[in-house]
C-alpha positions as CSV (number, residue, x, y, z in Angstrom):
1,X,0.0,0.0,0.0
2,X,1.2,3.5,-0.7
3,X,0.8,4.6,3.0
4,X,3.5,2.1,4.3
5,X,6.1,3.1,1.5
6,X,8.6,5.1,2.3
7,X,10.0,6.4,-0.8
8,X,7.8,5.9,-4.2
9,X,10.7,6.9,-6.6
10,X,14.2,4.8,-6.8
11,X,17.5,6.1,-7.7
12,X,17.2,4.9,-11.2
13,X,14.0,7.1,-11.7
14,X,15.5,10.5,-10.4
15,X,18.5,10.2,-12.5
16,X,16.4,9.3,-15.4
17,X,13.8,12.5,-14.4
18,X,17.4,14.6,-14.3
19,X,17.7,14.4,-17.8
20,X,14.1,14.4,-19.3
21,X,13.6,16.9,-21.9
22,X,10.1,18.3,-22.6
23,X,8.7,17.4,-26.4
24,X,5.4,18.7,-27.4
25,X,3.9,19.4,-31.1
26,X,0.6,21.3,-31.3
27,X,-0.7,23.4,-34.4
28,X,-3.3,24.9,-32.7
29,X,-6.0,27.2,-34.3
30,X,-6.7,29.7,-31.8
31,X,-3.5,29.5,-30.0
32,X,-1.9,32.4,-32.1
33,X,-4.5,34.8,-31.1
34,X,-4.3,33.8,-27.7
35,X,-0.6,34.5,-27.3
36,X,-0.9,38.3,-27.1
37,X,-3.0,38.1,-23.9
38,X,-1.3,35.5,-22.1
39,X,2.0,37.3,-22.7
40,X,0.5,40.9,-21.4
41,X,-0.8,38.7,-18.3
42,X,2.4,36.9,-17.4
43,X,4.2,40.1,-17.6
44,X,1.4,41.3,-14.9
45,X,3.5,38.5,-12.4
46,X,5.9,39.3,-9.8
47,X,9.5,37.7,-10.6
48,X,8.8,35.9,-6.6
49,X,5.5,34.1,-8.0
50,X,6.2,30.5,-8.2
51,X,4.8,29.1,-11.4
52,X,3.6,25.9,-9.4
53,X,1.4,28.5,-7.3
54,X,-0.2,30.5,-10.4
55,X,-1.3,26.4,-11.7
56,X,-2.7,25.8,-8.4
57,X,-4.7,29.1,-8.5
58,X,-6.3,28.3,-11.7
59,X,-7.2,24.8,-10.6
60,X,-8.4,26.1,-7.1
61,X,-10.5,28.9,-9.3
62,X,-11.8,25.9,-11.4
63,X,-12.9,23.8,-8.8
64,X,-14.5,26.9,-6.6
65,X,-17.0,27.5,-9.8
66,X,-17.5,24.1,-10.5
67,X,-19.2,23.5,-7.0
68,X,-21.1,26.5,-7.3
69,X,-22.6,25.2,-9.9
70,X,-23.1,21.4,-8.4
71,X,-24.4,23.1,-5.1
72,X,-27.2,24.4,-6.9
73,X,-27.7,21.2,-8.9
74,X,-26.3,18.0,-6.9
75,X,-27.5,15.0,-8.9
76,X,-27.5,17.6,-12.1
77,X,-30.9,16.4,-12.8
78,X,-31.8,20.2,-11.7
79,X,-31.6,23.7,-13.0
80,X,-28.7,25.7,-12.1
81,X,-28.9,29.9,-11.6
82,X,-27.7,32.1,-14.9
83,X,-24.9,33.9,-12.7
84,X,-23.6,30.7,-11.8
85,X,-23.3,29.3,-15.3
86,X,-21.4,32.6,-16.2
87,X,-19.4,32.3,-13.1
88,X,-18.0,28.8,-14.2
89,X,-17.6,30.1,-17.6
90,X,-15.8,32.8,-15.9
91,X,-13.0,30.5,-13.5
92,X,-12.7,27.9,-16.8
93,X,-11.2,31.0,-19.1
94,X,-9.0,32.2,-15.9
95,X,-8.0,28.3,-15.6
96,X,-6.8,28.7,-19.4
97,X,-5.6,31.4,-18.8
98,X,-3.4,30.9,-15.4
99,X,-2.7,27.4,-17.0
100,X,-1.1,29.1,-20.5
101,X,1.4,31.6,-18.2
102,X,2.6,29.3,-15.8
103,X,5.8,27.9,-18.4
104,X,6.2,31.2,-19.3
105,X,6.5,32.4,-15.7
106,X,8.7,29.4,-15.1
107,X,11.0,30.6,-17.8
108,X,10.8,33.8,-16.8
109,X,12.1,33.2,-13.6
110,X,14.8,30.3,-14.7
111,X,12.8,28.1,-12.4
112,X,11.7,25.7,-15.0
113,X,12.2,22.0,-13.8
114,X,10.3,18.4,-14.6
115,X,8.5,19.0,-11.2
116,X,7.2,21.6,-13.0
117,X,5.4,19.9,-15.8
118,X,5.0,16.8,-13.3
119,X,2.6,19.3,-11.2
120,X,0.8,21.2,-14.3
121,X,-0.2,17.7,-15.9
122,X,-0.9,16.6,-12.2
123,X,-3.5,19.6,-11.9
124,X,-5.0,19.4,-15.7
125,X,-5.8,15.6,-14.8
126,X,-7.8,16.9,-11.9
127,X,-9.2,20.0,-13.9
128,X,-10.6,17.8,-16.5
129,X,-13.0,16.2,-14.1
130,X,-14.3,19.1,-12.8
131,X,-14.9,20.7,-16.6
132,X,-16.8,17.7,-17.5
133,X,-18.8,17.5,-14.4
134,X,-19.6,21.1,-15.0
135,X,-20.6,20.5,-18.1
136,X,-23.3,17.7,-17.2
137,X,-25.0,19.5,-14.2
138,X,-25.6,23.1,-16.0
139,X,-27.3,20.9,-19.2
140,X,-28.5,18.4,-16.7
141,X,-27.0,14.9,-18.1
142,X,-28.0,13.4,-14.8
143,X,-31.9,13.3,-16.0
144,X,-30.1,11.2,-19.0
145,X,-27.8,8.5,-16.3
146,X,-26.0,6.7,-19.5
147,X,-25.2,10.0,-21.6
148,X,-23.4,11.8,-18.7
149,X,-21.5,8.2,-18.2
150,X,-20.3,8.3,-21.7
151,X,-19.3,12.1,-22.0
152,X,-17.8,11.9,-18.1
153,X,-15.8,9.0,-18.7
154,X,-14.9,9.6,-22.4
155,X,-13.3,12.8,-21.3
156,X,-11.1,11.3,-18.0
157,X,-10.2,8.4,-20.3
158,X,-9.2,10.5,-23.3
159,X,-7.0,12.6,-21.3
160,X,-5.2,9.2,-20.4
161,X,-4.7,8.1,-23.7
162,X,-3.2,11.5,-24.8
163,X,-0.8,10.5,-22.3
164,X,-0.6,6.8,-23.4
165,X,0.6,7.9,-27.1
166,X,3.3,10.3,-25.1
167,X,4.3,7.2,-23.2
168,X,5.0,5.8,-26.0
169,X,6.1,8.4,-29.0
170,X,8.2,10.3,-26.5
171,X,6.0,13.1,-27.7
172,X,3.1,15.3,-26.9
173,X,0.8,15.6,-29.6
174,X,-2.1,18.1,-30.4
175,X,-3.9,18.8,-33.8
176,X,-5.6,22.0,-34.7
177,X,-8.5,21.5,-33.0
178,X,-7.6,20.5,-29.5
179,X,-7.2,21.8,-26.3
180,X,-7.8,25.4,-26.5
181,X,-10.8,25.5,-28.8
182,X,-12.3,22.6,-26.6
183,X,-12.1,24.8,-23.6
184,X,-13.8,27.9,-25.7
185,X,-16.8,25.4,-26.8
186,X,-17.0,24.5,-23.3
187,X,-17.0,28.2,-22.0
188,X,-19.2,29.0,-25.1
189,X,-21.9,26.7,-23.4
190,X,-21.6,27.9,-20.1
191,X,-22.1,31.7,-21.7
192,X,-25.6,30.4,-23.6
193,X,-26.7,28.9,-19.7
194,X,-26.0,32.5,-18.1
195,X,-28.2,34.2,-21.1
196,X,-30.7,31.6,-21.7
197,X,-30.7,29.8,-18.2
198,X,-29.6,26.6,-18.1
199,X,-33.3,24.6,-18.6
200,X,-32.5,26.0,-22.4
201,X,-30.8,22.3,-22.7
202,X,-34.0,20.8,-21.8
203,X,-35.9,22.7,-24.8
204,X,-36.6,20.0,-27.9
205,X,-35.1,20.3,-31.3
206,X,-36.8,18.9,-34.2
207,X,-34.7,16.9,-36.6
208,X,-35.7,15.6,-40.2
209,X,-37.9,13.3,-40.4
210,X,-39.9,14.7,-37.3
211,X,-37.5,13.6,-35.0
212,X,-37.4,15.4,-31.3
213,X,-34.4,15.7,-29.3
214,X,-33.7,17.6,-26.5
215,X,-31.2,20.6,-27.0
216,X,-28.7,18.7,-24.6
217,X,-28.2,16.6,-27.2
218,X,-25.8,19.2,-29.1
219,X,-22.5,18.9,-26.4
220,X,-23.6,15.2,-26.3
221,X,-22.8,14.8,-29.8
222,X,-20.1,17.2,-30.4
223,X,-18.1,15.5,-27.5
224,X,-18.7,11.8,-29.0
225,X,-17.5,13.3,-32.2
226,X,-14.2,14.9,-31.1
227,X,-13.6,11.8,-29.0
228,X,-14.0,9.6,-31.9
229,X,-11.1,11.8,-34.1
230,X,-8.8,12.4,-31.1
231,X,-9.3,8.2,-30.4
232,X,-8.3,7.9,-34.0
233,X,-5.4,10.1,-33.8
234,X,-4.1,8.7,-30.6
235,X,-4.1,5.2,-31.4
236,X,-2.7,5.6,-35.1
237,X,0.7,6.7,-33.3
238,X,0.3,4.5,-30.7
239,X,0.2,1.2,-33.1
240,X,3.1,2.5,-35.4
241,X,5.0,1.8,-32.5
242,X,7.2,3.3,-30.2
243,X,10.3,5.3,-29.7
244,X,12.0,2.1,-27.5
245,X,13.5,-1.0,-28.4
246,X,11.5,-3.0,-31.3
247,X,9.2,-0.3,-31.5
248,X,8.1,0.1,-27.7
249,X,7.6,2.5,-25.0
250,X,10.2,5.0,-24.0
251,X,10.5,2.8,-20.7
252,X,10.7,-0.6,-23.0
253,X,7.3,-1.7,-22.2
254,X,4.5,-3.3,-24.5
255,X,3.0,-0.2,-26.3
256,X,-0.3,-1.6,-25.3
257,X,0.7,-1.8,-21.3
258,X,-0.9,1.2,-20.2
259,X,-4.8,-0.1,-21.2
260,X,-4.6,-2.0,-18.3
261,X,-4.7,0.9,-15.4
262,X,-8.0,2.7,-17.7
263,X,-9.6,-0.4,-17.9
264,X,-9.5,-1.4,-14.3
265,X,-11.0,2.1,-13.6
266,X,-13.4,2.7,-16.3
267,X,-14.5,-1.3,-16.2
268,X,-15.4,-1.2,-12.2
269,X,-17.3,2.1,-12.6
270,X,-19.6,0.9,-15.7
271,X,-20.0,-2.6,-14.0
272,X,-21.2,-1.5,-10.8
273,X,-23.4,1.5,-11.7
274,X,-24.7,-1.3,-14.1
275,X,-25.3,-3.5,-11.0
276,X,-25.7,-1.5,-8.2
277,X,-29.7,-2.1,-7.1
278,X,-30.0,0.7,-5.0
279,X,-28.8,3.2,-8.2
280,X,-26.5,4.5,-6.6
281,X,-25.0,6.2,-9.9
282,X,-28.5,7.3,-11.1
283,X,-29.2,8.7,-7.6
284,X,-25.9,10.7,-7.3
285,X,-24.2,11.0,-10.5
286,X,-21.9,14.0,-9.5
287,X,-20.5,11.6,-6.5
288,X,-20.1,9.4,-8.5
289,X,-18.2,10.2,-11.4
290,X,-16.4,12.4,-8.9
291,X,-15.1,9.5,-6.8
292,X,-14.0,7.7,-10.2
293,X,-12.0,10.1,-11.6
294,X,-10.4,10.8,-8.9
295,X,-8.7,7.3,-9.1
296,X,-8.4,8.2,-12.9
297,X,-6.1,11.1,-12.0
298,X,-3.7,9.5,-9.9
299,X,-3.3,6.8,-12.7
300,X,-2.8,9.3,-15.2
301,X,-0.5,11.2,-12.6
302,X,1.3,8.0,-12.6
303,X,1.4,7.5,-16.1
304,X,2.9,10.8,-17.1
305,X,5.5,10.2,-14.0
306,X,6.2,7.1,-15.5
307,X,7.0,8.7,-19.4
308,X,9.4,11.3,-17.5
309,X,11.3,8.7,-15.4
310,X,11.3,6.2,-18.5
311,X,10.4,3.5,-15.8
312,X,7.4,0.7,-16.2
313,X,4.2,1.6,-15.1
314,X,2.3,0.1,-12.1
315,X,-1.3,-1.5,-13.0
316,X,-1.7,-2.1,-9.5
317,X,-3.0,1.2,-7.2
318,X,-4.1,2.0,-3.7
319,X,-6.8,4.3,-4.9
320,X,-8.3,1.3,-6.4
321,X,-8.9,-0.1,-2.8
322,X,-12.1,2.6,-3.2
323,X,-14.2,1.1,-6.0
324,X,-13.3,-2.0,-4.4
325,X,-15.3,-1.6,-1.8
326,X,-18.4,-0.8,-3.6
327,X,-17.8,-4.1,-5.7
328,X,-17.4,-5.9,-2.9
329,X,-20.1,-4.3,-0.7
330,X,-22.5,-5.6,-4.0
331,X,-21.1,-8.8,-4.1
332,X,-22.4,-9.2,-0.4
333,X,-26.2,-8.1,-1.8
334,X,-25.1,-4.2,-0.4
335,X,-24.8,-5.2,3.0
336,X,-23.6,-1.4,3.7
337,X,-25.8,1.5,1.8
338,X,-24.2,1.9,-1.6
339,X,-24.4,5.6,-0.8
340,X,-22.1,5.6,2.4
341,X,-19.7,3.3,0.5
342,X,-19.5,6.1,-2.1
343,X,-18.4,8.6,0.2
344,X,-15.7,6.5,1.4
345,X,-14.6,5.7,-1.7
346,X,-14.3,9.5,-2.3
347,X,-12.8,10.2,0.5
348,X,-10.1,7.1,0.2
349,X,-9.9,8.5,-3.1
350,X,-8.4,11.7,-2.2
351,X,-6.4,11.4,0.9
352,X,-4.5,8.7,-1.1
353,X,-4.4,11.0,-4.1
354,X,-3.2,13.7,-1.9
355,X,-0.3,12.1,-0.2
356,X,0.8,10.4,-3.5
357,X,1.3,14.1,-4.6
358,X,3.3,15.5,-1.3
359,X,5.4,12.2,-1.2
360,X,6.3,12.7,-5.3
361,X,7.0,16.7,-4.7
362,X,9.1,16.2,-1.8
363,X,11.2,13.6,-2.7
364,X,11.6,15.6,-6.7
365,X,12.3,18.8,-4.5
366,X,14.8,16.8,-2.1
367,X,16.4,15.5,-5.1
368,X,16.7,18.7,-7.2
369,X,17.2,21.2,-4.3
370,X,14.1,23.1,-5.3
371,X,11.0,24.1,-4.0
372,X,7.7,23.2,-4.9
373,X,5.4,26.1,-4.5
374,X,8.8,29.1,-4.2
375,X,11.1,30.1,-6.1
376,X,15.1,30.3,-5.4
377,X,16.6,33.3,-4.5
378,X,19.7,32.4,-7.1
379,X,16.8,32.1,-9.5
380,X,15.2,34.9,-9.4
381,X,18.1,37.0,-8.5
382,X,19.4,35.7,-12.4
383,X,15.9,36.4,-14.2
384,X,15.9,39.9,-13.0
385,X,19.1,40.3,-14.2
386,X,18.7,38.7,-17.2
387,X,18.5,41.5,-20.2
388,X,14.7,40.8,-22.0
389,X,15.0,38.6,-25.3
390,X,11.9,40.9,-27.1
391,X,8.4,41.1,-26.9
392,X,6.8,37.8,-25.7
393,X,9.5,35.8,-25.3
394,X,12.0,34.8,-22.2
395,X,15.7,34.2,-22.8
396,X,16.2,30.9,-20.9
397,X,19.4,30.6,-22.0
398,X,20.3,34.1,-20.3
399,X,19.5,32.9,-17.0
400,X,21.5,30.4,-14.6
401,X,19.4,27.4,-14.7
402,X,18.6,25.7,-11.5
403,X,17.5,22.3,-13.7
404,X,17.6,21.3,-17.0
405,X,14.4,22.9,-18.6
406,X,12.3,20.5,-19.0
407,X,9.7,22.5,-21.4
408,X,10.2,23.4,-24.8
409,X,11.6,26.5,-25.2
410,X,9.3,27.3,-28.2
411,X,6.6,27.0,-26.0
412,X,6.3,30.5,-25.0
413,X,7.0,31.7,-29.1
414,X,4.2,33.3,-31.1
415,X,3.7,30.3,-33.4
416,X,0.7,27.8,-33.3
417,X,2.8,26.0,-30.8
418,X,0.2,26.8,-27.8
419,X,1.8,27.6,-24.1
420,X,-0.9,25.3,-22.3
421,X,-1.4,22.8,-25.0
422,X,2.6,22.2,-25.0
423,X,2.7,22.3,-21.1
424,X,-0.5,20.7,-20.5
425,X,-2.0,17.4,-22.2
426,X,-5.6,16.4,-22.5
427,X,-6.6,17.1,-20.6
428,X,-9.8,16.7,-22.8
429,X,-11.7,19.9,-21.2
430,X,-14.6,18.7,-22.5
């Protein structure tokens, strides 16, 4: 178990994390009119602002808007008030926003390191769940059990398997619809819910052939569809095989290893809502898919941990003790209510998520002589003395680098090559 485990990396991993080099493609849309604004607002930054601490913000800004919203509407079978649609439409674009800046910031400091893109995929894995679940209480998917399944689940697991192909190309890949213009749909429909109110998803549509369907319907579709082309994408690099040995992983590992972790979390979860006699999914959706993903994120932390250290990747978790127990608590005809069982599978769920994450920082930040959430004074002592490399961009090479950067120093350019989509992963905001 993780809580009896003293040290979670070996020797063999931290040297391997010392020289991982950050590799991301993107030919984003949007991104090149997003540049502009997200270099005006890191220049806004003090040079003592940890980038670690301006991710965290954005995912704590996320998350804040994201309950509003599921406080109004619990089992998003609801309506949900107009101001707090446009308040979660709101903390997503600061999210993007805080999420775009923090490399640059990193940069701009010469306080870039693996821990931090370790920590910014760490929090993206977590901000995806909240987007989704956003997303299906405002258009209330709960009224609708199997179609907030399908989009809640096909967004945590396509943020995996972004990471899977990474895992195994040694690259981070995005196309020109990704990332960006996903979060802009998503904020686009939390904009219509603030103008309309959010029972506007309940209104009926009339298709050829006199065909009704209710306005809900439209993100429904448009998230099968983009799954479908980023599931195509993915797994068309993952099956041409692999940067390692014989066409394998970068850590030498089948390329089809990681399936197993996503399968023993998206399996359990389909089974026992499937199963479960007292509904528990269809009674408390949010809870649900909450308490899932949250074991999603870990293995996804774990993944992309895994793809920095070059080391194999664990199928086994202790966050997986959670849905255990409510397979086990069916398997003995729900001798507990399934209910109570959730919240302890939540609550498993994130004090072991939690202390993965302060044992992984500590012992990076032990091993690198850095700190996870402030900056050096060596550091920023050089980045203020560094002379400025021109408008929008951050002279890494001017600065005395505490680590080997571990983000690609194009990254923070004016090109398509988008800050958070090249820091970030699917992270499939939607």
């Amino acid at each position: 178990m993780l809580f009896g485990r003293e040290r979670l990396l070996s020797p063999t991993q931290l040297q391997n994390l010392d020289q991982h080099k950050y590799s991301c493609q993107s030919d984003s849309v949007l991104d090149p009119y997003m540049q502009p604004w997200w270099n005006w607002l890191v220049g806004r930054c003090p040079l003592w602002l940890a980038p670690n601490l301006i991710t965290l913000a954005g995912l704590a800004v996320n998350i804040a808007t994201t309950l509003i919203l599921v406080y109004y509407n619990p089992d998003a079978k609801g309506s949900t008030p107009q101001w707090a649609c446009l308040l979660a439409g709101l903390g997503l674009f600061i999210y993007q926003s805080l999420d775009a800046i923090d490399g640059k910031q990193a940069r701009r400091t010469g306080s870039s390191s693996p821990l931090g893109e370790l920590f910014d995929h760490g929090c993206d894995s977590v901000s995806v769940v909240f987007v989704v679940v956003g997303v299906a209480t405002m258009t209330s998917m709960g009224e609708s059990p199997m179609m907030m399944f399908v989009v809640c689940f096909t967004a945590i697991a396509l943020f995996y398997i972004a990471h899977w192909q990474t895992f195994v190309s040694g690259t981070l890949k995005f196309g020109k619809i990704d990332v960006t213009e996903e979060q802009f749909c998503v904020i686009s429909l939390y904009v219509i819910g603030a103008i309309f109110g959010s029972d506007i998803w309940n209104m009926e549509i009339r298709l050829y052939g006199g065909l009704t369907v209710p306005l809900k319907m439209v993100p429904f579709s448009a998230t099968v569809g983009a799954a479908a082309l980023h599931v195509h994408q993915y797994f068309g690099r993952i099956m041409r095989g692999g940067i390692g040995k014989n066409g394998s992983t970068v850590a030498g590992t089948s390329v089809l290893s990681p399936s197993i972790p996503l399968a023993l979390v998206v399996v359990p979860a389909f089974v026992i809502y499937r199963k479960s006699l007292q509904h528990v999914y269809e009674t408390h959706p949010v809870l649900y898919v909450i308490a899932f993903a949250t074991v999603a994120s870990k293995v996804t932390c774990k993944l992309v941990l895994a793809h920095m250290t070059r080391s194999e990747l664990e199928y086994s978790d202790s966050s997986m003790i959670g849905p255990a127990m409510l397979f086990l608590n069916q398997y003995f005809n729900t001798y507990f209510q399934e209910y109570y069982v959730l919240w302890v599978c939540l609550i498993w769920g994130l004090v072991d998520f939690l202390d993965y994450w302060r044992k992984i920082c500590t012992e990076i930040c032990d091993h690198m002589g850095i700190y996870c959430f402030r900056i050096k004074q060596q550091s920023a002592a050089a980045a203020a003395a560094a002379p400025a490399a021109g408008p929008g961009r951050w002279d890494s090479a001017a600065k005395v680098p505490l680590l080997r950067s571990s983000r690609s120093p194009s990254r923070d350019s004016t090109e398509s090559l988008r800050e958070v989509a090249c820091d970030t992963p699917p992270r499939k905001d939607t």
